[in-house]
C-alpha positions in Angstrom: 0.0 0.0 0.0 0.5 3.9 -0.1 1.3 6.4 2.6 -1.6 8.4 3.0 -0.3 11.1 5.8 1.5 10.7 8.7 0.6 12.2 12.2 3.5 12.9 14.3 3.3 12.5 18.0 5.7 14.8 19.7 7.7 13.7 22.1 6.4 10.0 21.9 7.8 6.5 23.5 6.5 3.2 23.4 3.9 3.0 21.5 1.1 -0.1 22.5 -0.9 -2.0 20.4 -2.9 -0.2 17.9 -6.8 -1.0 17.5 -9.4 0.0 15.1 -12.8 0.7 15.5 -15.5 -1.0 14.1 -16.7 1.6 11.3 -12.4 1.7 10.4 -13.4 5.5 10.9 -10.5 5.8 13.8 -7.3 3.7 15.0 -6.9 3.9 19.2 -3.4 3.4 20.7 -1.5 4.3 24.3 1.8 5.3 24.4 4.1 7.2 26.8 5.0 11.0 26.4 8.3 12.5 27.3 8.1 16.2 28.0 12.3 16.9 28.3 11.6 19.0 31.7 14.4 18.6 34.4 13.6 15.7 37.2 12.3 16.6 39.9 9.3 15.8 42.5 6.8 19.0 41.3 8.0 18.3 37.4 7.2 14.2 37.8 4.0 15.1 39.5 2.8 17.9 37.2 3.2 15.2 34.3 6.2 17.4 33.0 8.5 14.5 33.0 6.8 11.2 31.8 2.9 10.4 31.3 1.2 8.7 29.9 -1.6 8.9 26.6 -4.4 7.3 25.0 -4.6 8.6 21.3 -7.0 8.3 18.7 -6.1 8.8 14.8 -8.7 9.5 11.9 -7.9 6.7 9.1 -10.1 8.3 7.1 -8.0 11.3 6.0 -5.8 13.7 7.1 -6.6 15.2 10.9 -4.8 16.3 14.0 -4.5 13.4 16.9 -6.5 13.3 19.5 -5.5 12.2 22.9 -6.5 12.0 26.5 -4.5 11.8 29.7 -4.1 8.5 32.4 -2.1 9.9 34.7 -4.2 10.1 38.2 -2.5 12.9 40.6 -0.9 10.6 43.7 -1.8 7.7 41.6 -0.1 7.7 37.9 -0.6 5.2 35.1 2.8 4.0 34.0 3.3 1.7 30.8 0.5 1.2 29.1 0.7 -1.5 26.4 -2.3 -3.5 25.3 -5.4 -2.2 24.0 -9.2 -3.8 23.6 -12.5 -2.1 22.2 -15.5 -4.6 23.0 -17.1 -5.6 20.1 -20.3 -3.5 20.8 -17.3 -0.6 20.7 -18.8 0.6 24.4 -16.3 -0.3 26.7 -12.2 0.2 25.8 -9.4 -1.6 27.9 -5.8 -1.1 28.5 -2.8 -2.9 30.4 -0.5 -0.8 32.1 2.2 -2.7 32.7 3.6 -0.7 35.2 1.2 -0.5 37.5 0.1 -3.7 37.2 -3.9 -3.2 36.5 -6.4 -2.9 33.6 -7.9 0.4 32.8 -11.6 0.1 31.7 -12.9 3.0 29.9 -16.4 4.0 28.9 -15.6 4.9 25.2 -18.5 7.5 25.1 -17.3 9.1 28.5 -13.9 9.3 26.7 -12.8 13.3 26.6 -10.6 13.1 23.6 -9.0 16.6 23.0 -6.9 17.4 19.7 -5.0 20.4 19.3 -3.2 22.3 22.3 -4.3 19.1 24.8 -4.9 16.6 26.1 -4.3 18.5 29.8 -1.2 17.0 31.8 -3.5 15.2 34.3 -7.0 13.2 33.7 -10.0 14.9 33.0 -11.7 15.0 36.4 -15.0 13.8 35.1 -13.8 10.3 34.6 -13.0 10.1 38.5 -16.2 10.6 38.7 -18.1 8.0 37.0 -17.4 4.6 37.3 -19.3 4.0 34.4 -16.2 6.2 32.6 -13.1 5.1 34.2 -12.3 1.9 36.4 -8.6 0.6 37.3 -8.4 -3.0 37.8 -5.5 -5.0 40.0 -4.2 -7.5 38.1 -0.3 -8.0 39.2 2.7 -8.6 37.7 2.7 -7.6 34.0 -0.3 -7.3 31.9 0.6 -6.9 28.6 -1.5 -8.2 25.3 -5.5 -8.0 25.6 -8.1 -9.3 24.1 -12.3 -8.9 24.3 -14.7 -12.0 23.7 -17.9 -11.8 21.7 -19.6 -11.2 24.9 -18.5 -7.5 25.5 -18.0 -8.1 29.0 -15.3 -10.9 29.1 -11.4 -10.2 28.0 -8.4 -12.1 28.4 -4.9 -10.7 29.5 -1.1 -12.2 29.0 0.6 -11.5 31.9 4.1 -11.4 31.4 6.1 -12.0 34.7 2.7 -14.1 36.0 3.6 -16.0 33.1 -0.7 -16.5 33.2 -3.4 -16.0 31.0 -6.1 -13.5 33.4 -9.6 -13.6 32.2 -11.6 -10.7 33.5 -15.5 -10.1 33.9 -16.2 -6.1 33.2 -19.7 -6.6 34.8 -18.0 -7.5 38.1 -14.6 -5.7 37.4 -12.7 -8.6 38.8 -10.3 -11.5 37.6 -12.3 -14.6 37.3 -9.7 -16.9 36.4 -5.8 -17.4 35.8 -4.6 -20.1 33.8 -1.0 -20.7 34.1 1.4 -20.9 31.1 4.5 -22.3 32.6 5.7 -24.2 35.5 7.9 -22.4 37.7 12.0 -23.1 37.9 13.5 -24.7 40.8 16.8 -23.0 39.8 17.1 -20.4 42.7 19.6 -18.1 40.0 16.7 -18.1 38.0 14.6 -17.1 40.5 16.6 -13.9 41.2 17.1 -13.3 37.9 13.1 -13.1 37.7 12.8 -11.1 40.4 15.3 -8.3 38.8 12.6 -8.6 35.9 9.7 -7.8 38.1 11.2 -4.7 39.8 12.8 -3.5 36.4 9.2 -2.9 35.2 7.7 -1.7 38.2 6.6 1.4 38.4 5.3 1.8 41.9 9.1 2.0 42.7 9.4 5.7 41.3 8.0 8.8 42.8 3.8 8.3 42.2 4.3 5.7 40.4 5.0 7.4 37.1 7.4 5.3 35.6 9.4 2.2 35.7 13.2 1.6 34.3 11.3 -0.2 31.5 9.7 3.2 30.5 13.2 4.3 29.1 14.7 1.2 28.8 11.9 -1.0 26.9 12.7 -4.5 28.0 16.2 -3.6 28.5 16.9 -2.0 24.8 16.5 2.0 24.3 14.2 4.5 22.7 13.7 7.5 20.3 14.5 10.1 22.4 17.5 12.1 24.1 16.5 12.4 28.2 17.4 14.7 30.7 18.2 13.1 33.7 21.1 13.4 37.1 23.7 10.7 35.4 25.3 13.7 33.4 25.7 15.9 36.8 23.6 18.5 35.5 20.2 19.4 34.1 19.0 20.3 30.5 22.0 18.1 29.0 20.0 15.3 27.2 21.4 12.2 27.0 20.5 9.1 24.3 19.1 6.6 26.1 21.7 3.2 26.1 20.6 -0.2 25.2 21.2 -2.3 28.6 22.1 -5.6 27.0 25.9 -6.0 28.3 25.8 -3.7 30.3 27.5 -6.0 33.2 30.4 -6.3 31.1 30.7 -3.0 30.0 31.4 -0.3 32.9 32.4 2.4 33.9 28.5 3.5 33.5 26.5 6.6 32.4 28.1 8.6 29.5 30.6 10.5 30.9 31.9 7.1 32.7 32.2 8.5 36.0 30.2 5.5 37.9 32.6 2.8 38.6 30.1 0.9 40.5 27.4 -1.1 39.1 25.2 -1.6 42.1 25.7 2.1 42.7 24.4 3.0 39.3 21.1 1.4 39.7 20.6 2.4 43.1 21.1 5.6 41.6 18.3 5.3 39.2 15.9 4.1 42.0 16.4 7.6 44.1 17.4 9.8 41.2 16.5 9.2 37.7 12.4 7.3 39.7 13.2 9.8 42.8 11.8 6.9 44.4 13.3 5.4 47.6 16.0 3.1 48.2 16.2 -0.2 46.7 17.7 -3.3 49.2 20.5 -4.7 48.4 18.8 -8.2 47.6 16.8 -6.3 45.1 19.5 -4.5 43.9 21.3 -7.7 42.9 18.4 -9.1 41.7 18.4 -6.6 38.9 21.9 -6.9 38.0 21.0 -10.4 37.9 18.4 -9.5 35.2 20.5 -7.1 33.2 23.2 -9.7 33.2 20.6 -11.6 31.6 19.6 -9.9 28.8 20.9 -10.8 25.4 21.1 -8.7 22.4 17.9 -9.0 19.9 18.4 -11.2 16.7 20.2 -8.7 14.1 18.7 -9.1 10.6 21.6 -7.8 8.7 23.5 -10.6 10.5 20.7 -13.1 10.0 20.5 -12.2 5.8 24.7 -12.4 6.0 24.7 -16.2 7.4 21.8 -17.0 5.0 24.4 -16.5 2.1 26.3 -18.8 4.0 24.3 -21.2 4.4 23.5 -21.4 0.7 27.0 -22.2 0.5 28.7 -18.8 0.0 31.8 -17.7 1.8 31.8 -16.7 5.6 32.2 -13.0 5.9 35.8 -13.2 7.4 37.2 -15.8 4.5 38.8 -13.0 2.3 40.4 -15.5 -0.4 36.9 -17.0 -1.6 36.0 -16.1 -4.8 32.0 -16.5 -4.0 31.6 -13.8 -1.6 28.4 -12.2 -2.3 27.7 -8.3 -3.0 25.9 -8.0 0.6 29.2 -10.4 2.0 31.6 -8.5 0.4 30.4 -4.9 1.7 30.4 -6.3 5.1 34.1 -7.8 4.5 35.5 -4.6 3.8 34.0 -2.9 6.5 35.1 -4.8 9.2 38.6 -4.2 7.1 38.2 -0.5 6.9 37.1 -0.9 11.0 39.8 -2.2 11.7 42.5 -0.5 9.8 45.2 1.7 11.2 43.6 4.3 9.0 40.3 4.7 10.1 40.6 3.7 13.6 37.2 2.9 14.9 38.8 -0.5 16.4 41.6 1.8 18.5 38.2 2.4 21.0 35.5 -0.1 19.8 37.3 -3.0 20.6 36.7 -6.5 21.4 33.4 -8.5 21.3 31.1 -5.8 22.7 33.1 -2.9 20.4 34.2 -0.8 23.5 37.3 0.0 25.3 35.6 1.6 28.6 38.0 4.7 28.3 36.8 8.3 28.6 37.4 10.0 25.5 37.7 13.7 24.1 36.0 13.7 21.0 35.4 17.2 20.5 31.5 17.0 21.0 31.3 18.5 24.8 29.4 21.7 25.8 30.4 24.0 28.4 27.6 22.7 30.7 28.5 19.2 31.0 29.9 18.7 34.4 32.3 16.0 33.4 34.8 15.7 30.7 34.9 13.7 27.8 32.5 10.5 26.7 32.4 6.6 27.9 32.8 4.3 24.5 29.5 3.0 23.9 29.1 -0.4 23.0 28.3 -0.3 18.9 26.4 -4.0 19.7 23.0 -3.7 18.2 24.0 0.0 17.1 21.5 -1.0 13.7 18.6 -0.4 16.1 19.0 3.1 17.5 16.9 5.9 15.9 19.5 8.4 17.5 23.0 8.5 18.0 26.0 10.1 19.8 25.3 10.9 22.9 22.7 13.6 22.7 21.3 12.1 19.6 22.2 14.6 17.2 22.6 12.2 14.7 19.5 10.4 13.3 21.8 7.7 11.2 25.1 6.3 11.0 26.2 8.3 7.9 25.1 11.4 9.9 27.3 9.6 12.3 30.6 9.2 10.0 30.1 12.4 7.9 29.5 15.0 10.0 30.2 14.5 13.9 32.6 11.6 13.8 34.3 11.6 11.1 37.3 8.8 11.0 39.6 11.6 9.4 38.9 13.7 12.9 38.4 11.1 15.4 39.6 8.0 14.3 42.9 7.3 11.8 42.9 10.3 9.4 41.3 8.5 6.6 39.1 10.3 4.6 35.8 8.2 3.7 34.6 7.8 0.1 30.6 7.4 -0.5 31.7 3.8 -1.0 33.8 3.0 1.9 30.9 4.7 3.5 28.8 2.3 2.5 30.7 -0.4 3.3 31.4 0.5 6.8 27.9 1.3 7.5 27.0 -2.5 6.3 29.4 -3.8 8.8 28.4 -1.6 11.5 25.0 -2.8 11.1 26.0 -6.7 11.8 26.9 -5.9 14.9 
């Protein structure tokens, strides 16, 4: 199919399952907003720092979106994901993961607003009427949703429950859980499950506003450059850094100055939530779960050993005659990568491309509080919609062409369009 418009969402995160309605006249998603303010208690709790939406989109032609705060004052909504209309198209449903409940909406009770709104907080008519807005506890975290042909009965996947949840919107109450799994004996796993649950739990921040999961989607990164303590200073966004490896990667933040891993979570409990203290069991239950994580299959790497597996060359057997055009560019990239002449290798080295060093790589600002940058891992580097460390750059030409160049920063080479090319194809194996 065509494009027919696009509708930006400024300042959006996360984005949850999209439904339509009946008539096809409107698609309805929740997502998170990110509003770049400082963080602190009376910006968190204004809705200044992170909230959270409902949106609904014309598909019928070109319109401004339309949108309606969650966020209850004392009370926030934090990850919502999922997203059922009853077939009757009366009642709408959404998991927040977060909080670990099911919001129930009355769909005509619903005060969409489009341009210049929604307001920060939710419209005080829908704590009003039950009939409009209920909230659910369901535990753990809810995530996919789906109505029966009843219009009162839906069924949640509940992620950490590892459950199925059916739940009776007459009653508003669970009715019955069916188990998807049976439970490890293996105590290590039962930490590393434990990290899981806190990681997306939001009623650890201040309100219950957001979770780490909120910036660190199941332990990968998002579209946007955030303002928060790690840098030593405020208004000094940072990109937000893909956790996978991160236990083998320190120092932390980007300036590098934590040397301490436990420290640096504990740190985003009380400072980056502004929530309160973490124990130390449940602080080592989440680097039990960040140890965990493991990097998301790569699709220019998965493509790359499908030539091989069709009998081409491997990508590091520079004598074969076979290499294919895809092989080939990757070939010479990792040559130019690791050539004396570009340089990239002299600080993204080894299997998760980083040397831990601070560098100066001319990109500073005379408001960051520290000197110099931490080497970021380029593992999974494909996937990030920004890059450098306060996301000027949008791809990783911008990357190489303009900000950090190899003839600046790396061996003195100057790039070609086709070197380019072929150092951007191995950069995206990663």
């Amino acid at each position: 199919g065509e494009l027919a418009y696009d509708e930006p969402l400024s300042g959006s995160i996360n984005m949850g399952h999209m439904r339509c309605s009946a008539n096809g006249q409107y698609v309805y998603f929740p997502w998170m907003i990110y509003r770049s303010n400082p963080i602190d208690p009376g910006n968190i709790r204004r809705g200044w720092v992170l909230a959270s939406r409902i949106a609904r989109v014309r598909l019928d032609g070109p319109a401004t979106r339309e949108a309606i705060s969650l966020d209850v004052p004392g009370m926030a909504v934090a990850d919502p994901h999922g997203l059922a209309v009853t077939p009757d198209q009366t009642t709408m449903a959404v998991t927040s993961a977060g909080t670990h409940e099911l919001l129930v909406y009355g769909i005509e009770h619903m005060p969409f607003v489009g341009s210049g709104g929604p307001g920060d907080l939710i419209d005080e008519r829908l704590l009003r009427n039950r009939r409009a807005f209920t909230r659910i506890e369901l535990g753990g975290r809810p995530l996919g949703i789906e109505s029966a042909r009843d219009n009162r009965t839906l069924w949640i996947v509940n992620h950490t429950l590892d459950a199925l949840q059916r739940v009776d919107l007459e009653s508003r109450r669970v009715t019955a859980v069916i188990s998807l799994g049976r439970t490890s004996a293996d105590p290590s796993e039962h930490i590393v499950h434990h990290g899981l649950e806190i990681f997306h739990d939001a009623t650890r921040s201040l309100d219950q506003w957001y979770s780490c999961g909120s910036c660190h989607l199941d332990g990968g990164s998002n579209a946007k450059a955030m303002d928060t303590w790690n840098d030593g200073s405020e208004l000094t966004v940072k990109t937000v850094l893909p956790l996978t490896g991160v236990a083998e990667t320190g120092p932390w933040t980007w300036h590098g100055w934590q040397q301490d891993l436990d420290e640096s979570i504990q740190n985003s409990f009380v400072s980056t939530m502004q929530g309160s203290r973490a124990s130390t069991e449940d602080v080592a239950a989440v680097r039990a779960y960040l140890a965990s994580l493991r990097p998301t299959p790569n699709p220019f790497l998965q493509a790359l050993n499908a030539f091989n597996d069709d009998g081409y060359a491997a990508p590091n057997d520079r004598t074969s005659a076979n290499r294919t055009s895809i092989a080939q560019l990757v070939v010479q990239g990792s040559e130019l990568f690791h050539s004396d002449a570009v340089g990239c290798a002299n600080c993204h080295a080894g299997p998760l491309a980083t040397d831990g060093q601070i560098h100066d790589v001319g990109l500073g600002a005379e408001s960051d509080k520290y000197e110099g940058y931490n080497t970021p891992s380029l593992v999974g580097v494909y996937q990030k919609a920004r890059l450098l460390h306060d996301g000027r750059a949008k791809s990783l030409r911008d990357v190489l062409t303009k900000w950090h160049t190899p003839s600046e920063v790396g061996g003195g080479a100057e790039l070609s369009e086709s070197q380019l090319d072929q150092l951007i194809a191995y950069l995206k194996t990663l």
